[in-house]
N, C-alpha and C positions, 0 to 999 in steps of 0.2 A: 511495438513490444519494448519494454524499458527490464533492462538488469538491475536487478534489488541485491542480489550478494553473488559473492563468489567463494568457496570454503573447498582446503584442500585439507587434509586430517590422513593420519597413519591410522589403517586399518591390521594389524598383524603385516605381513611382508607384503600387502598392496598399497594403493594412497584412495581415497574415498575423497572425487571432486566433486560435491555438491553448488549447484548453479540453481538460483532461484530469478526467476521472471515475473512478472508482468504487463496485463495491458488496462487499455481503458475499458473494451470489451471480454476480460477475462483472457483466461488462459484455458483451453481444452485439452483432450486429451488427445489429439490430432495436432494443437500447436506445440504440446511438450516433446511429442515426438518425432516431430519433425525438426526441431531446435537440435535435440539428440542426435539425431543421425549427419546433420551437418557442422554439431561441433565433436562428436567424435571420429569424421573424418579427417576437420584438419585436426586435431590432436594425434592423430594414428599418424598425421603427414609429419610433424615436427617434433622433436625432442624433448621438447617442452617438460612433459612427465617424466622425464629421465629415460633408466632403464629399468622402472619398477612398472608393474601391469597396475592398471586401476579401474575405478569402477566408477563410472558414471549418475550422476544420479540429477533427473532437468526437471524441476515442479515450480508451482506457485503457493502462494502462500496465503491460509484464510484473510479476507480482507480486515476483523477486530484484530489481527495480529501487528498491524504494520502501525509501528508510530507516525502519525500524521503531520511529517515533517517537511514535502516537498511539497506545491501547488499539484503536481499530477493527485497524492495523496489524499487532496483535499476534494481534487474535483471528482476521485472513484468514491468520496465518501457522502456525495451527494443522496438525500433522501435519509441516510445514517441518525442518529442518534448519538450524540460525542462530547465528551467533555476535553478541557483544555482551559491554562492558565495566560488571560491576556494581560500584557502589561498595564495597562493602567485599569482593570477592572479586575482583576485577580480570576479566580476558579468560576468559570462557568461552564455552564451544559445547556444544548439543546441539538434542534434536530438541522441539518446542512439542507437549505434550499435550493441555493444555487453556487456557482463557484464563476467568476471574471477573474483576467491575468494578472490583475494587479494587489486588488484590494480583497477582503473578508468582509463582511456582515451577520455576525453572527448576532440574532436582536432575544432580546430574553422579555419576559412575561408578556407576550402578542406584540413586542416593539422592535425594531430592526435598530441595530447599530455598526456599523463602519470601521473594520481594523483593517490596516496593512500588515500583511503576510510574517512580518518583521515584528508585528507586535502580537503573534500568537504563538505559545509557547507548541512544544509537541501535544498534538491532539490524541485523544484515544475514542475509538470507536465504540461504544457501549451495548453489550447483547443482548438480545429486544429477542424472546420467544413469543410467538405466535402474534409477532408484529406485522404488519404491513405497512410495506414503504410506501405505498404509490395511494393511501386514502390520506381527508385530512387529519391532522395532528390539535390541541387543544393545547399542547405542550411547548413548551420552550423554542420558538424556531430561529436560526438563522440564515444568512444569502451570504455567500463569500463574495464580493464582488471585483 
């Protein structure tokens, strides 16, 4: 389970901590609340929040929402559809095949091509209505590798 934000905000005389997560296999509704009940016990243990009451709030976040900025990012956005600007070939798009530690492969018109992680700008996930990830594609692909 990886932490994406942490956000504390004045709600009227409460404070409103919203805690965002996730994973490589999602987040449930069983893992949010369980995260919940173990970070508002030690927050009830420690002073942390002062002396104002607050309100909890533990989610994840749609996966088109998250800029495609860490290697986890890239490897939940396997099968996706994404565009992103690489250094030396500017604005492209296609679909995420695969994801290795080190290097990208995102290949454009049926051809695969080779970037390091360092040469792709923030990716964005593109929403695909009544797509299927899991058949094949005629379009843009690439392999992060």
């Amino acid at each position: 389970m990886d932490l994406e934000s942490v956000r504390v905000s004045a709600a009227g005389r409460r404070r409103l901590l919203r805690v965002v997560v996730d994973s490589d296999r999602g987040v449930s509704l069983d893992d949010a609340a369980a995260i919940s009940r173990k970070l508002s016990a030690a927050l009830d243990a420690t002073p942390v929040m002062g002396d104002f009451p607050y309100t909890l709030e533990v989610s994840s976040r749609p996966a088109w929402t998250v800029p495609l900025t860490d290697p986890r990012h890239w490897r939940r956005a396997v099968g996706r559809l994404v565009e992103v600007t690489a250094t030396d070939a500017g604005p492209i798009s296609g679909r995420v095949l695969a994801v290795r530690p080190r290097r990208g492969d995102p290949g454009r018109g049926g051809r695969r091509r080779r970037f390091g992680y360092a040469a792709l700008g923030a990716g964005a996930i593109q929403v695909e209505f009544g797509a299927s990830t899991h058949r094949a594609w005629s379009d843009r692909r690439w392999t992060l590798t």
